[in-house]
TORPA-4810 file (N, C-alpha, C, O; in nm, 3 decimals):
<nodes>
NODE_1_0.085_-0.116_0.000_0.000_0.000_0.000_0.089_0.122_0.000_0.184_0.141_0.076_X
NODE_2_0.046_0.203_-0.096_0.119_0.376_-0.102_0.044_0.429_0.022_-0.078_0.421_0.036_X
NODE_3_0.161_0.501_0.139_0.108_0.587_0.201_0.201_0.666_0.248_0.286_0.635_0.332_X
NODE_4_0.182_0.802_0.179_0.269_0.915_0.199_0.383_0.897_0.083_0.504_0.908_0.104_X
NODE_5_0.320_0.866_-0.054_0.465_0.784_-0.156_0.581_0.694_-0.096_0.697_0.678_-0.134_X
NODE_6_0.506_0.636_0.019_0.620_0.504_0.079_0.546_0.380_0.109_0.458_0.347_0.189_X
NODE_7_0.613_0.322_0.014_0.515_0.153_0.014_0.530_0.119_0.108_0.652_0.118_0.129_X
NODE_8_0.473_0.083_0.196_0.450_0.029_0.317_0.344_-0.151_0.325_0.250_-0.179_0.250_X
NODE_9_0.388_-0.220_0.412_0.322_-0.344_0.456_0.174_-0.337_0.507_0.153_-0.247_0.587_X
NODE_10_0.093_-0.398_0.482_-0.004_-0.385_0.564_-0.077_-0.525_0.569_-0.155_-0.568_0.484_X
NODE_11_-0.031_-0.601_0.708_-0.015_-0.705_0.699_-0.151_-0.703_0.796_-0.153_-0.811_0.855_X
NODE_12_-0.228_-0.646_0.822_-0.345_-0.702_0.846_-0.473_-0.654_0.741_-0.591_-0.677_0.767_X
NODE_13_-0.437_-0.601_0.650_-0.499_-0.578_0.511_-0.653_-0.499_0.578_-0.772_-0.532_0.575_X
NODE_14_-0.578_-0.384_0.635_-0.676_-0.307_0.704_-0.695_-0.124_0.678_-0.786_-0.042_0.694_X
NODE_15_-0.535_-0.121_0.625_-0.545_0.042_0.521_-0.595_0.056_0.447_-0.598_-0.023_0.352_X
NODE_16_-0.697_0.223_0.456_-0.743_0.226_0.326_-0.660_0.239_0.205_-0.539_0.260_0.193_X
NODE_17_-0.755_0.221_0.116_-0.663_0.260_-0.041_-0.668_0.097_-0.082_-0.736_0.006_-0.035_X
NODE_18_-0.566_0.100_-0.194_-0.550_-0.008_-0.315_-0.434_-0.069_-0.254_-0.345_-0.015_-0.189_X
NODE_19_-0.449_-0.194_-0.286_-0.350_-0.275_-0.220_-0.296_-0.340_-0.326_-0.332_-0.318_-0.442_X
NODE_20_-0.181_-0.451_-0.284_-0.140_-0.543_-0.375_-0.059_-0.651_-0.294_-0.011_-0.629_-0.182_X
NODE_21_-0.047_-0.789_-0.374_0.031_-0.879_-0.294_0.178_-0.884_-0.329_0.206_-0.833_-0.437_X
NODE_22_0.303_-0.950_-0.240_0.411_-0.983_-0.301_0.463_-1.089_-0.210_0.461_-1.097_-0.088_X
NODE_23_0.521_-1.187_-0.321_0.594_-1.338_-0.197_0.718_-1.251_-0.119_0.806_-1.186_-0.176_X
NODE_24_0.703_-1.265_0.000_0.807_-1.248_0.063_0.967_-1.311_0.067_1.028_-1.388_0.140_X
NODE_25_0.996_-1.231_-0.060_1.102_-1.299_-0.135_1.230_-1.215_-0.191_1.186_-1.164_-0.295_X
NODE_26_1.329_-1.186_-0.180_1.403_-1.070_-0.229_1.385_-1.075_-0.391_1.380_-0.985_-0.475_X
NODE_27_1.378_-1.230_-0.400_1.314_-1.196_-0.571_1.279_-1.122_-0.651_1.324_-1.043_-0.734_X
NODE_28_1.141_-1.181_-0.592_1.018_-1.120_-0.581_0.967_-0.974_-0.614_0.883_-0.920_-0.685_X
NODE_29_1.086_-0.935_-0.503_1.108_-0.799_-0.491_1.165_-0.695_-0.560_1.132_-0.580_-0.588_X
NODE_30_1.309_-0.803_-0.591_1.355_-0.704_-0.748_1.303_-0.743_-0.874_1.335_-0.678_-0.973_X
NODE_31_1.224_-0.847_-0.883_1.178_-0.825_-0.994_1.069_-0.720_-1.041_1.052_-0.674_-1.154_X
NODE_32_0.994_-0.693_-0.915_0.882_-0.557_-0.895_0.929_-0.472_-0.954_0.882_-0.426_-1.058_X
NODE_33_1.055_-0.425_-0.885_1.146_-0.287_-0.916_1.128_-0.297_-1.023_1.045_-0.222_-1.076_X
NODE_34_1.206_-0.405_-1.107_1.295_-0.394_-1.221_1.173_-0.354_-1.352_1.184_-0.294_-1.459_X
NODE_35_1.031_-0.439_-1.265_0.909_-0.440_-1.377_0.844_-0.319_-1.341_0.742_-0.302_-1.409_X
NODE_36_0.865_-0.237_-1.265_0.773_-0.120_-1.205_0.632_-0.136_-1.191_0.545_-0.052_-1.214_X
NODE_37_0.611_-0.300_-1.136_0.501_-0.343_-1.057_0.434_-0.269_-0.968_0.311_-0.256_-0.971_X
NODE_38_0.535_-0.198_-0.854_0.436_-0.113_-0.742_0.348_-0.034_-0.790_0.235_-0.029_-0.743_X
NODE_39_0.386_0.036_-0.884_0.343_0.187_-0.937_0.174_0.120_-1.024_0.073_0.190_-1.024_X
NODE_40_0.179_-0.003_-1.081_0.078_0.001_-1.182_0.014_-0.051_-1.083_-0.100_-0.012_-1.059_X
NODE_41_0.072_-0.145_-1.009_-0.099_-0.233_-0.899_-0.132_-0.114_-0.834_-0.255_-0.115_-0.830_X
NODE_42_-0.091_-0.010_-0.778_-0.120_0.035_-0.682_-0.185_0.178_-0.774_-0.270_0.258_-0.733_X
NODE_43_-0.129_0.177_-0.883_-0.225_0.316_-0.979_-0.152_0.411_-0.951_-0.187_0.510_-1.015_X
NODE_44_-0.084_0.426_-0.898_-0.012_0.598_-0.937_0.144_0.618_-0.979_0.241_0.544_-0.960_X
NODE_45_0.135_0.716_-1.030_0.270_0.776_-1.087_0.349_0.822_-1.059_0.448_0.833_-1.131_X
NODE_46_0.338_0.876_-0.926_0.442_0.921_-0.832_0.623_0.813_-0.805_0.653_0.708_-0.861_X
NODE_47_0.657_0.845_-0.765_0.789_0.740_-0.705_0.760_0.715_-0.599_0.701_0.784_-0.516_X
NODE_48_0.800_0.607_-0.592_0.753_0.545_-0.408_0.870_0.480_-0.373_0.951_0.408_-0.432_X
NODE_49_0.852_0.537_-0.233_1.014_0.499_-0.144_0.955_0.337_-0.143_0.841_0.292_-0.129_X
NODE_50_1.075_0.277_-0.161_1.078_0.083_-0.123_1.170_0.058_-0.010_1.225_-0.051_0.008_X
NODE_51_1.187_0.183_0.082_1.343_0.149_0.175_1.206_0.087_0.334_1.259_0.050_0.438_X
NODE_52_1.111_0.087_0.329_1.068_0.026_0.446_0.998_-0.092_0.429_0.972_-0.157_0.530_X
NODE_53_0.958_-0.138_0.306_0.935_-0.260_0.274_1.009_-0.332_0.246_0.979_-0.451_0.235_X
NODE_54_1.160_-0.274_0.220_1.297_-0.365_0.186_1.282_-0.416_0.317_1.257_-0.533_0.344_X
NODE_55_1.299_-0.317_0.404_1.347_-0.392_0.545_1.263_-0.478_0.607_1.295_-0.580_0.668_X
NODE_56_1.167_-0.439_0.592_1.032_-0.559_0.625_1.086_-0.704_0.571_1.098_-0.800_0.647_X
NODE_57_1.117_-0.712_0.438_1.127_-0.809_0.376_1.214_-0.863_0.416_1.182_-0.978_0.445_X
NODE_58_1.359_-0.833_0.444_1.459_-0.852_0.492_1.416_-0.926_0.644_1.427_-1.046_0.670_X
NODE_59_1.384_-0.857_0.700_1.346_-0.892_0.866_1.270_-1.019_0.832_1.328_-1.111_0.891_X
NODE_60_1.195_-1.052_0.783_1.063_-1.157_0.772_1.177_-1.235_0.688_1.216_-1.319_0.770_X
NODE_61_1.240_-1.251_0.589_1.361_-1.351_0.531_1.433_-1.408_0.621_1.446_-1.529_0.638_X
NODE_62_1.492_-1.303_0.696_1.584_-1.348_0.808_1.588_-1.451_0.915_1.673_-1.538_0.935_X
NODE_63_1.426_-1.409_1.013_1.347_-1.450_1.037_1.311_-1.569_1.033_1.340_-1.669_1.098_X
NODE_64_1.229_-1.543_0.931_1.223_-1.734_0.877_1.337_-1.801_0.848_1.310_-1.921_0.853_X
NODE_65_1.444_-1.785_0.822_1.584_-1.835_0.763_1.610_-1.905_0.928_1.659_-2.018_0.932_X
NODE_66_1.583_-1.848_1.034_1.622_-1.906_1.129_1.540_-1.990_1.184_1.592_-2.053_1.277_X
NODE_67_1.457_-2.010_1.168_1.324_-2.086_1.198_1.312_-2.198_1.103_1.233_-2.288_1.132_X
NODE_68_1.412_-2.207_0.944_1.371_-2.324_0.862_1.276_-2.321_0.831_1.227_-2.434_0.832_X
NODE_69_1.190_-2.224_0.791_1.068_-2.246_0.719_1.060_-2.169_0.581_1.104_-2.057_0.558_X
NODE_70_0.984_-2.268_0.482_1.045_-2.187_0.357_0.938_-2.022_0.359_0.842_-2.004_0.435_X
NODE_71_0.976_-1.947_0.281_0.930_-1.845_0.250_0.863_-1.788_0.144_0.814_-1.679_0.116_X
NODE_72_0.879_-1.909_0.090_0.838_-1.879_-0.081_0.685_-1.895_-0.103_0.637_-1.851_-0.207_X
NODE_73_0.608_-1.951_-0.016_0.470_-1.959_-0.014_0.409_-1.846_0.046_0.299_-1.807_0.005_X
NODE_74_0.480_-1.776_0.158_0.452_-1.630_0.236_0.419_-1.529_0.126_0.475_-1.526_0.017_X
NODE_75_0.310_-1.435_0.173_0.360_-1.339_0.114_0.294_-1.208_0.156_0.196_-1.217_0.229_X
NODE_76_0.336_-1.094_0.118_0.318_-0.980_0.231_0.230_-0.867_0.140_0.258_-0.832_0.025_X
NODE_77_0.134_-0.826_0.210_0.004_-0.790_0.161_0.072_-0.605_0.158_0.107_-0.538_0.255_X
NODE_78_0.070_-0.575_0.047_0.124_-0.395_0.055_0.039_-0.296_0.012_0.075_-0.178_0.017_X
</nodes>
């Protein structure tokens, strides 16, 4: 979810506005970038900061990395 042009998590899928999904995956993630995914699911044209959903992603990778559970079925509601 865009809020304040900074994609942000919203992991109880409770912000208003337009949402979108992504596997919690660094993949995942650059492949968004690389496709400029955020901007079209979410409808606007602006630039949107990705530096607090990086870290989200990161934290929740990590996370699970220590726990042994895969991650690739996760995925984090934005």
């Amino acid at each position: 979810m865009a809020h304040n042009s900074e994609l942000v998590a919203d992991e109880a899928a409770v912000l208003p506005g337009r949402g979108a999904y992504l596997h919690a995956t660094e993949r995942c993630f650059q492949n968004a970038l690389k496709r400029r995914a955020f901007g079209r699911a979410l409808r606007t044209e602006s630039q949107l900061d990705t530096g607090v959903l990086r870290e989200k992603l990161q934290t929740s990778v990590n996370n699970e990395s220590l726990n042994n559970e895969t991650v690739s079925k996760d995925t984090v509601n934005i």
